[in-house]
C-alpha positions in Angstrom: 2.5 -16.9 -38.8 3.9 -14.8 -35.7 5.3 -11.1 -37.4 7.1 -8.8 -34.8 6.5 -5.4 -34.9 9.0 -2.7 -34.1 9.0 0.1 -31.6 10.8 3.2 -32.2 10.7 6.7 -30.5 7.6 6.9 -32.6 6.5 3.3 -33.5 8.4 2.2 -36.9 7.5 -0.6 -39.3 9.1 -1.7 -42.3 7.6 -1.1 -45.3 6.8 -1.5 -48.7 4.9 -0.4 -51.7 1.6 -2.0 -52.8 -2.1 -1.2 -53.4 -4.3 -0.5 -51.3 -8.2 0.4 -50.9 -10.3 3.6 -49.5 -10.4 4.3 -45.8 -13.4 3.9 -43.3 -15.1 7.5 -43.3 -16.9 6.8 -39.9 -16.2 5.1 -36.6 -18.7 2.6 -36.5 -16.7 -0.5 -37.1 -13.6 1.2 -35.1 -14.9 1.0 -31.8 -16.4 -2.3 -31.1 -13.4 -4.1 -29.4 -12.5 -0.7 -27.1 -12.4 -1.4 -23.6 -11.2 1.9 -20.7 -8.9 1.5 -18.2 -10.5 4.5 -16.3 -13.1 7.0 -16.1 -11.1 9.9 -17.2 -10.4 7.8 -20.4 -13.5 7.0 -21.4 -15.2 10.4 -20.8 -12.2 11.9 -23.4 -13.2 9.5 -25.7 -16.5 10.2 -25.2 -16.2 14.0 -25.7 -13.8 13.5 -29.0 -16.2 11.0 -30.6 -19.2 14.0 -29.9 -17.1 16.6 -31.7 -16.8 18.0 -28.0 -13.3 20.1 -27.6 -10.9 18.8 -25.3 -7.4 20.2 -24.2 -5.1 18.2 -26.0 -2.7 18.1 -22.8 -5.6 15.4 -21.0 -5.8 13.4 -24.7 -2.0 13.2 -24.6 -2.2 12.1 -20.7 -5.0 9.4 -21.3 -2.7 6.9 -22.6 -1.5 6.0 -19.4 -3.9 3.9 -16.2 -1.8 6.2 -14.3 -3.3 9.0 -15.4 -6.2 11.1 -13.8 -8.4 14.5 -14.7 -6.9 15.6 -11.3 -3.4 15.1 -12.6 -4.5 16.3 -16.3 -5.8 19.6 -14.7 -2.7 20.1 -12.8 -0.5 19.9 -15.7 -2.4 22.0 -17.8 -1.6 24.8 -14.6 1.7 23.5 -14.3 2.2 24.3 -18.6 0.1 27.6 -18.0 2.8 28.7 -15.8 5.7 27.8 -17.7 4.1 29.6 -21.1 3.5 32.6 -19.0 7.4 32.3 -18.1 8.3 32.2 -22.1 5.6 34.8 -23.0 7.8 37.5 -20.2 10.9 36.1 -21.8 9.6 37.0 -25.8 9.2 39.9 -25.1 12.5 40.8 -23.5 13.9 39.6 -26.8 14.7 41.4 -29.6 16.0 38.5 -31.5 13.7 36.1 -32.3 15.7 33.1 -33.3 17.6 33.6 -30.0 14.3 33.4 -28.0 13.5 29.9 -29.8 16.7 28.4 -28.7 15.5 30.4 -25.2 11.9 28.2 -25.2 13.8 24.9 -26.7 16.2 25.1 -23.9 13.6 25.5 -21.2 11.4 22.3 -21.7 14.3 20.8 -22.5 15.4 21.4 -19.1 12.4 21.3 -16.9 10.9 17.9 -18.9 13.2 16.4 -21.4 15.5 14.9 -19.4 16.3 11.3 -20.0 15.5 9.6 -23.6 13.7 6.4 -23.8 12.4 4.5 -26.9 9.2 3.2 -25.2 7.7 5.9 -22.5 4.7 8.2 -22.9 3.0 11.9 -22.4 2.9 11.0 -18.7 5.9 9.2 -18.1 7.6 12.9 -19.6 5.8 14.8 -17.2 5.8 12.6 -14.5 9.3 11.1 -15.0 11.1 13.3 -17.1 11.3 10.6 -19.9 10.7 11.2 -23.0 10.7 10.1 -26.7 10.3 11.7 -29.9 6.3 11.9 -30.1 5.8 13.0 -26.6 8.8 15.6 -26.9 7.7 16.7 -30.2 4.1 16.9 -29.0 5.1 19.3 -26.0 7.0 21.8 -28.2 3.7 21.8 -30.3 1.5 22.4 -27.5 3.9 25.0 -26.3 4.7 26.9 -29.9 0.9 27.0 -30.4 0.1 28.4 -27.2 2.7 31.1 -27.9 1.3 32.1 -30.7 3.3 29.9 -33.8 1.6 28.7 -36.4 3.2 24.5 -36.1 2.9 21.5 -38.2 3.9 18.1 -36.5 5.7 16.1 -39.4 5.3 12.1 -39.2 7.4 10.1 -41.3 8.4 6.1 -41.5 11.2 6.6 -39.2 10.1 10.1 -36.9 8.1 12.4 -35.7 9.6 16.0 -35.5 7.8 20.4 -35.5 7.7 22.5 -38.2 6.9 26.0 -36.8 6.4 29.4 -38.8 7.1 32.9 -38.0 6.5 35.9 -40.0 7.1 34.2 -43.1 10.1 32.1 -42.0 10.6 28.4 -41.0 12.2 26.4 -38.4 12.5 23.0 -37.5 12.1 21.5 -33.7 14.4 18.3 -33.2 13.1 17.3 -29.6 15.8 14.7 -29.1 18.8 17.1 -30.3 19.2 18.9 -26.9 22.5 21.0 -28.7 21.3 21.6 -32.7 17.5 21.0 -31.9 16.2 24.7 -32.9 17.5 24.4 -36.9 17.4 27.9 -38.3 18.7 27.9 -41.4 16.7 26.7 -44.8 19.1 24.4 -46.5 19.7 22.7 -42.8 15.9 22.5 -42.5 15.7 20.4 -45.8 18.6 18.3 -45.3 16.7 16.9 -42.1 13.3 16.8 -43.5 15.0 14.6 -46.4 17.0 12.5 -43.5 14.0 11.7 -41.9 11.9 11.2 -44.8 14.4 8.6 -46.2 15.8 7.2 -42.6 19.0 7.7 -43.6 21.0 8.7 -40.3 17.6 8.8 -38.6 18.7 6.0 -36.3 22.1 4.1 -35.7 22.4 0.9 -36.8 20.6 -1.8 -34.0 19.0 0.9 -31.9 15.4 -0.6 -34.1 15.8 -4.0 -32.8 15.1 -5.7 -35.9 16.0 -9.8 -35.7 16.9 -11.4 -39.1 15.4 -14.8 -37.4 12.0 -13.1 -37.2 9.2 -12.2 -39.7 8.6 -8.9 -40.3 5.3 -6.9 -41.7 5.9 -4.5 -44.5 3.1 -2.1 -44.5 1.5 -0.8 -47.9 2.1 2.9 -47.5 5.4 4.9 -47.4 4.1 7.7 -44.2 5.1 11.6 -44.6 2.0 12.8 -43.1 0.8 16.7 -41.5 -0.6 15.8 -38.0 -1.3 17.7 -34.9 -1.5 17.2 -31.1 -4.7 14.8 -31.1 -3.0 12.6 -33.7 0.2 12.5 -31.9 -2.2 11.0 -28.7 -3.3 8.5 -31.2 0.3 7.6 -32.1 0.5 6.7 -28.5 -2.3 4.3 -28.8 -0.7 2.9 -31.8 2.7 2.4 -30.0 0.8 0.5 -27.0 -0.6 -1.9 -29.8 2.7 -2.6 -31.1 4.0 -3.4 -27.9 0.9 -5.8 -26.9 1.2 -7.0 -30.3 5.0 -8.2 -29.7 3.7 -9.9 -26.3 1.2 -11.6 -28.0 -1.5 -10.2 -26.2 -3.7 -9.5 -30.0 -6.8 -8.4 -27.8 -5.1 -5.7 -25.9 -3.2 -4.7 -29.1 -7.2 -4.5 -31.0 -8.3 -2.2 -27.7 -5.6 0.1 -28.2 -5.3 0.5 -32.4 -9.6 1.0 -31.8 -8.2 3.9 -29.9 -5.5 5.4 -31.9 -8.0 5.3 -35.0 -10.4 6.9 -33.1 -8.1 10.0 -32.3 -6.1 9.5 -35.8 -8.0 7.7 -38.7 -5.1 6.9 -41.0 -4.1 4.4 -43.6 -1.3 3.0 -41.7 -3.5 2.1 -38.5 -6.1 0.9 -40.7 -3.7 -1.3 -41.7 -2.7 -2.6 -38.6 -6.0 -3.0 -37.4 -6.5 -5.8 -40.3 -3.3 -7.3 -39.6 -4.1 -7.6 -35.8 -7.7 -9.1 -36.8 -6.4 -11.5 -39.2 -3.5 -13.1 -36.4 -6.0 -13.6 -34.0 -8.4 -15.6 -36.4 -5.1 -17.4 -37.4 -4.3 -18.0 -33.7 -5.0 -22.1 -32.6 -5.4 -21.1 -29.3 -8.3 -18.9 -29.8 -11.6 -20.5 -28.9 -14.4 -20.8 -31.4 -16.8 -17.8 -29.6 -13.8 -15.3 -29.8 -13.2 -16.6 -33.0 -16.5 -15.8 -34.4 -16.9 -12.8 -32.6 -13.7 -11.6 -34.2 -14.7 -13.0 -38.0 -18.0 -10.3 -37.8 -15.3 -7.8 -37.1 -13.0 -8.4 -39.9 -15.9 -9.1 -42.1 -17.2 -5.9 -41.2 -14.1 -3.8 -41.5 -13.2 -5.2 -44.8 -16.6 -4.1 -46.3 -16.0 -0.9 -44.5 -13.2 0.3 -45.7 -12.2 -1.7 -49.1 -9.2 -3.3 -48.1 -8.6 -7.2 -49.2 -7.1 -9.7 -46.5 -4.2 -11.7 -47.9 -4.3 -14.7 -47.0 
């Protein structure tokens, strides 16, 4: 059975309640199928699987073949410059909510130009294109460096910033270049509940959904706390959907491996066992790939509890 998977400014599924079992609590059946399209890749990788800090800037850049520790080093200079820009400009202000809408309207300017459903952390920087997770994962790179305490909200539907300042909150809406910088508390929960519940999240066909095709309906409803290295992993996870919807499962495998490795969640857990189970299912799959993928399943199954239907 072919199932087409949706992408969204931050990769959306449908979804539906059911049970489901534990998660894996290491990396040892993750990271079998991951292949690197560069150096630079692999040595992140390398560094985040041995607890080793990396900037999240060269995580977020990794994503893309285009990408390099040259180019990674001179964004990081490129940001340093800009925050060093905001930090002259917050102090000039003596009214804070006025110097958010001051930093909001400055990215938005220099990077968030043009708003595409499928791009990345590099095409933003590089291209000016951005999306919801690599927008929203800039202003968190930025409000942390400033000094703001910032939770990056993930839901079915999103990906949007929480930040908190001396006891207040605001809301970051990277794709609202007029109303993104929400001040006000009952305005801040109105969104968090559109977002949470989808409703007026997107218009109607922007998610591309075709009656004629099967959809998946995941087993968990997502409202999750992540931060910059997770939101690097969502990019991973939007690069398997895409292979996924090409057909290409292997390439899909190769890039959930690495958005579990950055971001072990439920959800891409999930997707990892329905990626497994279309390949085995696939009659074009030769009986070597075949077995090589059954020790997989078999071995992620025991791993993390879950139980293949069938």
């Amino acid at each position: 059975m072919k199932y087409l998977l949706y992408i969204l400014p931050l990769a959306f599924l449908s979804f539906a309640q059911k049970a489901t079992g534990q998660s894996p609590t290491t990396d040892q059946d993750i990271a079998v199928t991951t292949a690197f399209h560069s150096n630079y890749e692999a040595s992140l990788f390398e560094k985040v699987r041995a607890g080793v800090p990396v900037n999240p800037i060269h995580l977020l850049m990794a994503a893309s073949p285009e990408a390099n520790i040259e180019k990674g080093n001179e964004i990081v200079l490129e940001l340093e410059g800009l925050l060093r820009y905001l930090e002259t400009k917050k102090n000039k202000f003596k009214n804070h909510d006025k110097f958010l809408r001051c930093a909001f309207n400055k990215v938005q300017q220099k990077y968030l130009r043009k708003f595409e459903y499928q791009t990345d952390f590099y095409n933003l920087i590089d291209g000016k294109e951005f999306n919801c997770l690599s927008g929203t994962a800039l202003y968190a790179y930025i409000f942390d460096q400033l000094g703001y305490s910032s939770i990056i909200k993930e839901t079915d539907y999103h990906i949007y910033l929480l930040i908190y300042h001396e006891g207040r909150e605001y809301l970051i809406e990277s794709t609202d270049k007029i109303g993104g910088v929400v001040l006000k508390q009952d305005e801040i929960e109105q969104r968090k509940k559109k977002y949470t519940t989808g409703s007026g999240a997107l218009l109607e066909g922007q998610n591309g959904i075709s009656s004629q095709q099967s959809q998946y309906h995941f087993s968990v409803k997502v409202d999750n706390q992540v931060n910059i290295q997770h939101a690097a992993g969502l990019q991973y996870y939007n690069l398997a959907i895409q292979h996924f919807n090409d057909l290409q499962y292997d390439k899909a495998l190769q890039d959930i491996d690495k958005a579990i490795l950055l971001y072990p969640s439920q959800r891409l857990y999930e997707f990892k066992l329905l990626t497994l189970h279309t390949l085995l299912r696939g009659k074009s799959i030769d009986e070597k790939a075949k077995e090589y993928y059954k020790k997989i399943y078999a071995s992620f199954l025991r791993s993390s509890g879950y139980l293949a239907k069938n």
